[in-house]
C-alpha positions as CSV (number, residue, x, y, z in Angstrom):
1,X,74.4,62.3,86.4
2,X,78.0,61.1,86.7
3,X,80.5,62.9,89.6
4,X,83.6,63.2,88.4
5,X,85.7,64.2,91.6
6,X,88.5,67.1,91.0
7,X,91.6,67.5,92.7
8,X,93.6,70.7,92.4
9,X,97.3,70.3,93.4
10,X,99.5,73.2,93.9
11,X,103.0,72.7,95.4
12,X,102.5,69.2,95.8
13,X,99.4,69.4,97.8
14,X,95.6,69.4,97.1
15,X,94.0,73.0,97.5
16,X,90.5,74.0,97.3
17,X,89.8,76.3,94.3
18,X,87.6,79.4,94.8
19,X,86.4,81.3,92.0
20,X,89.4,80.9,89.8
21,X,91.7,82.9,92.2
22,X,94.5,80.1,91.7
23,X,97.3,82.7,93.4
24,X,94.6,82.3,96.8
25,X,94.3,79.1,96.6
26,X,95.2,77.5,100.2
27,X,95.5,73.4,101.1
28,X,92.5,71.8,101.2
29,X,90.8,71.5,104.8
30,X,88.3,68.3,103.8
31,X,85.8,66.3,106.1
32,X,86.1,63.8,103.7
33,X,89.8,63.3,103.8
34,X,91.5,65.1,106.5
35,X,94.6,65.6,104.7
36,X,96.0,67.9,101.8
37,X,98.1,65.2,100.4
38,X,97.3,64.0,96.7
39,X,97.5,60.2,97.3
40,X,95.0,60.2,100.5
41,X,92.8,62.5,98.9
42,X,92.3,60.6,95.7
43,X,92.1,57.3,97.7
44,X,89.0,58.9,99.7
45,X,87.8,60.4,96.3
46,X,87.8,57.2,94.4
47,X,86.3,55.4,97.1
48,X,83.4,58.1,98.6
49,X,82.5,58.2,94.7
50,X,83.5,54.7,93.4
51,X,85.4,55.5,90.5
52,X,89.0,55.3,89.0
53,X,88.7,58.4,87.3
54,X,89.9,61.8,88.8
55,X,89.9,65.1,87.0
56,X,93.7,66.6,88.0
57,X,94.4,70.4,87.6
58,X,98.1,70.8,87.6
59,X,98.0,74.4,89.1
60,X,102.1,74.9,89.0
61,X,101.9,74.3,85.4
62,X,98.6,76.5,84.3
63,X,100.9,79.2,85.9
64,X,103.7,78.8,84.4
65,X,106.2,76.8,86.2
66,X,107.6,73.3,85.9
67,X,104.5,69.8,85.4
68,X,104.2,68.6,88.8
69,X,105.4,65.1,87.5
70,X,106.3,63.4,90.7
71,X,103.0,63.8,92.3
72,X,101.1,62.9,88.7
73,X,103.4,59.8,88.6
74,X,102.9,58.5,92.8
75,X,99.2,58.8,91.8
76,X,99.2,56.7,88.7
77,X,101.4,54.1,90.3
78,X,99.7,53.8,93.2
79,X,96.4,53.0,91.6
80,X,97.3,51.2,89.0
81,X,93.5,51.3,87.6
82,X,93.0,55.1,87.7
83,X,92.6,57.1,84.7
84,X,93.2,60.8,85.3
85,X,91.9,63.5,83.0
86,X,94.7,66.4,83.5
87,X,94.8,70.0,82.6
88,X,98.3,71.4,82.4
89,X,98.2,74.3,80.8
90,X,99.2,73.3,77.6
91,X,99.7,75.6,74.6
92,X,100.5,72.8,72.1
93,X,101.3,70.3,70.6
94,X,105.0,70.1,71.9
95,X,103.8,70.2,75.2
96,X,101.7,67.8,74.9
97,X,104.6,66.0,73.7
98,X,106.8,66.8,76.5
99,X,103.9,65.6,79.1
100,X,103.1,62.0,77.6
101,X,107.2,61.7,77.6
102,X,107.7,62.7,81.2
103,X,104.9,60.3,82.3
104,X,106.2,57.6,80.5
105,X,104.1,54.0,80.3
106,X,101.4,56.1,82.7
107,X,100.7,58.2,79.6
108,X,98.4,55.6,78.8
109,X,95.8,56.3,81.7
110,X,96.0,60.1,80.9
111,X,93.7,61.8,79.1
112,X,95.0,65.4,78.2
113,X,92.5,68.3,78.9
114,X,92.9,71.0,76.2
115,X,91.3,74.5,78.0
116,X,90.6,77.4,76.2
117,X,92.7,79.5,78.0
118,X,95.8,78.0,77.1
119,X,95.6,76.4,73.8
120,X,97.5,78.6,71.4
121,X,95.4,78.4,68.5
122,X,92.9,76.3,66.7
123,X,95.9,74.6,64.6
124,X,97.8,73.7,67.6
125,X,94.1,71.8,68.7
126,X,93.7,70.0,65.8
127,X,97.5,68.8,66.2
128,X,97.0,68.0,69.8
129,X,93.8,65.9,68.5
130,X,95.4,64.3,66.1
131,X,98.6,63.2,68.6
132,X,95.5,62.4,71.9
133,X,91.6,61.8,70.1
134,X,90.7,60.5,73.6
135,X,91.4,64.4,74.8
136,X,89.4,66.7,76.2
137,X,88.6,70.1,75.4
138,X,87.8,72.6,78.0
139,X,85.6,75.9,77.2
140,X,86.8,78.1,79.9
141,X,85.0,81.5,81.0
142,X,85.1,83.5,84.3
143,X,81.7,85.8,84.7
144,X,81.1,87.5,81.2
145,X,84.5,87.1,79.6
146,X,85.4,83.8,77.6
147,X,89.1,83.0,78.3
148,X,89.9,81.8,74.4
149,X,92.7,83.0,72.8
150,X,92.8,81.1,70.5
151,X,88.7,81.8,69.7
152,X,87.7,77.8,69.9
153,X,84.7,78.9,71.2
154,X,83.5,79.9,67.9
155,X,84.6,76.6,66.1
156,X,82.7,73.8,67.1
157,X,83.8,71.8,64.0
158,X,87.2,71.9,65.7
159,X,85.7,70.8,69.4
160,X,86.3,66.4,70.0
161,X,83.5,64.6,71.5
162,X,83.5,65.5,75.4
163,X,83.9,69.2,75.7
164,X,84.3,70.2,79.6
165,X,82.0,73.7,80.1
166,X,84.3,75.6,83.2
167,X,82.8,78.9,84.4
168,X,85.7,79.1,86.7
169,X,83.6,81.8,88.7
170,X,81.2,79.3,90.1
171,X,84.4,77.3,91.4
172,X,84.3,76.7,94.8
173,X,81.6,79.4,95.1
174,X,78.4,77.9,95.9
175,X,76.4,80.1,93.4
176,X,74.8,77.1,91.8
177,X,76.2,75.8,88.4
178,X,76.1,77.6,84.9
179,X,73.1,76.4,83.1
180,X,73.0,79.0,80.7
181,X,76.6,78.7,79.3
182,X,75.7,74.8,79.1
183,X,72.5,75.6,77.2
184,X,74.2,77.4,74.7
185,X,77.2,75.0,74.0
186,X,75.0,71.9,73.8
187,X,72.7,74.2,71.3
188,X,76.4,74.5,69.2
189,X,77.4,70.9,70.1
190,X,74.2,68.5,70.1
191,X,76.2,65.7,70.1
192,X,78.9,66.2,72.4
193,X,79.2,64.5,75.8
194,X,79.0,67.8,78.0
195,X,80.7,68.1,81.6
196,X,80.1,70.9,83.8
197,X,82.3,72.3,86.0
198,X,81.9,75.1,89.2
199,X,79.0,75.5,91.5
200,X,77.6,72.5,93.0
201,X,76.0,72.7,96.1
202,X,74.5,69.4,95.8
203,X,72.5,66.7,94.6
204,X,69.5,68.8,93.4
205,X,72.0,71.1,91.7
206,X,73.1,67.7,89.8
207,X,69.5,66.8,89.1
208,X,69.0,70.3,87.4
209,X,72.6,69.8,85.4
210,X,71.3,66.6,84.0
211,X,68.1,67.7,83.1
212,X,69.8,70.9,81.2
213,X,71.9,68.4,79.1
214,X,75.3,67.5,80.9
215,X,76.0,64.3,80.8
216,X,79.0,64.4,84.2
217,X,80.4,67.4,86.0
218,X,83.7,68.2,88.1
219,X,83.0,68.2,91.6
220,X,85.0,69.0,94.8
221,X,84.1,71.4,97.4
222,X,80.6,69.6,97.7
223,X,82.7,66.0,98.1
224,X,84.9,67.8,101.1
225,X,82.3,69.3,102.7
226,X,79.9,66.5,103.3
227,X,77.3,67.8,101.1
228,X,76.9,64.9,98.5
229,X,76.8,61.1,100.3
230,X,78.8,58.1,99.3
231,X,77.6,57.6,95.5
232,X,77.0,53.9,94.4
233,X,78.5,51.8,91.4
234,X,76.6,52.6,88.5
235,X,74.8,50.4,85.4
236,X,76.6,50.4,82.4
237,X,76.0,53.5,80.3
238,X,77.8,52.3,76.9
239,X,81.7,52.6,77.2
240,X,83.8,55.1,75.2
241,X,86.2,53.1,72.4
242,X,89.5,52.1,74.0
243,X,91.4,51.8,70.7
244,X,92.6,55.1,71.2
245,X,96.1,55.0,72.1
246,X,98.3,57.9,71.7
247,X,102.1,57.1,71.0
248,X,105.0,60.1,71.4
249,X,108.7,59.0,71.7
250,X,108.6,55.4,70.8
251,X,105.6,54.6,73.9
252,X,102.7,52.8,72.2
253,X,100.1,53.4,74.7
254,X,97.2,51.2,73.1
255,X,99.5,48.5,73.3
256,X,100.2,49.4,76.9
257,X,96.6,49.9,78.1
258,X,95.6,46.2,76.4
259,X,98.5,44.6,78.5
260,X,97.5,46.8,81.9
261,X,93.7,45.8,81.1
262,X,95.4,42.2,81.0
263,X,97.3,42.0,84.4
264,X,94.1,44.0,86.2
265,X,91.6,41.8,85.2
266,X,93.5,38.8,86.7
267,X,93.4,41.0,90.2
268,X,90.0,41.9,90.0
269,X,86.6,42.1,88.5
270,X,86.6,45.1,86.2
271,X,83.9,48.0,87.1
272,X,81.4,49.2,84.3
273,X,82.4,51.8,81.9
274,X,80.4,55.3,81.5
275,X,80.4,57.4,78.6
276,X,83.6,59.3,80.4
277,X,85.6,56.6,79.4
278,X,85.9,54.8,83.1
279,X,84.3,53.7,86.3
280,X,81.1,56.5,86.3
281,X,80.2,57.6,89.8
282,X,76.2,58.9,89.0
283,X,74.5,60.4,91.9
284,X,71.5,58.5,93.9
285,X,67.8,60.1,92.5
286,X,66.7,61.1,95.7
287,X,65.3,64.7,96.4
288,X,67.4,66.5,98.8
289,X,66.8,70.4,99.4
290,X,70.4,72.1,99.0
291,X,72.5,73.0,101.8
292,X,73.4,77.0,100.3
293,X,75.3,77.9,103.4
294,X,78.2,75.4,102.8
């Protein structure tokens, strides 16, 4: 099971999410880092897990007000090898646009999560596929309700190849993660790469989502709380295709990520690739009972 550590920035600092109650939402207090601020918690992030990969909810934007570019941009250029997949709330296609433009050459490390809940329709998917295939589409729900406009739920043909399952309920809650909801999109989906998202307590929760078919999940409160260790490198699980570049207003990002690939790998030796398309953080197999108080 691959950790993929989340960080959920709101005003320009991290916050812990609960349940999907983003207007609650308060800075994060975090054993792990000691600090709401998005550069020192994705340092400690990257390092407790060892990855380059960081799942980024832009909360400003999924609520309606301006990309938090600044902070997305001092992330990507202080870690010049991490790869951040980024829901922003985006309806479209021209959004999607607008995004890759305002990040400019970081664009290429940026993998555009496509939720459910904001998507406009399943046209304006398809578009956003066709502009980003390395994308991500996320399946949102909170409790019994689907949040799907657009009803993507219901067209699997539509969904790319790593569909994220959210029950935004189980965020920050400590209920456990959503097994069932997994079950029945990998029943739609066989041959999707499914990540889970909400409810981790710990490393037997992981155990159970791997056995029920995800392949990685999102993961935060658990990493600031103490409740999952330090996670070591992992083997090499069979790397996504890199000759996906997406270009928008002249930027050829394939080109871009060949000549970063270049100039990193004279700095250091490259880590393994997962299936998520970077440095995979998979948790130890060691029985641990699970702490349900934290």
């Amino acid at each position: 099971m691959n950790i993929v550590p989340v960080i959920d920035l709101l005003h320009g600092q991290v916050v812990r999410g609960v349940r999907g109650n983003r207007a609650q939402y308060r800075p994060i207090v975090s054993a792990l880092a000691g600090t709401a601020e998005p550069l020192a918690v994705a340092d400690r992030l990257c390092e407790h897990c060892a990855t380059d990969l960081l799942y980024v909810a832009d909360l400003d934007a999924l609520q309606g007000r301006p990309l938090q570019i600044e902070v997305l941009a001092s992330l990507l250029y202080a870690r010049p090898a991490l790869r951040l997949w980024l829901d922003a709330g985006l309806a479209g296609r021209e959004a999607l646009e607008a995004l890759f433009a305002a990040l400019g050459p970081t664009a290429a490390r940026v993998a555009p999560v496509l939720a459910s809940e904001s998507i406009a329709s399943k046209a304006e998917l398809s578009r956003c596929l066709v502009l980003a295939p390395d994308a991500l589409l996320s399946l949102d729900r909170r409790g019994p309700a689907v949040l799907d406009p657009a009803g993507l739920w219901d067209a699997p043909a539509l969904w790319p190849q790593r569909v994220i399952v959210m029950t935004l309920d189980r965020v920050g809650a400590d209920g456990g993660p959503d097994l069932v909801t997994l079950g029945a999109v990998r029943a739609r989906a066989p041959e999707a790469t499914l990540i889970g998202a909400g409810g981790i307590r710990g490393e037997d929760d992981l155990s159970a989502a791997a056995q029920a078919g995800a392949q990685a999940w999102l993961v935060a409160s658990a990493l600031h709380d103490g409740r999952i260790g330090v996670v070591p490198a992992c083997p090499h699980l069979g790397a996504v295709p890199e000759e996906q570049g997406h270009a928008v207003s002249g930027v050829d990002t394939l080109s871009l990520r060949k000549t970063q690939r270049h100039r990193l790998s004279r700095r250091r030796t490259p880590r393994p690739q997962s299936v998520l398309g970077a440095s995979c953080s998979p948790v130890p197999n060691r029985r641990r009972k699970p702490n349900h108080n934290g």
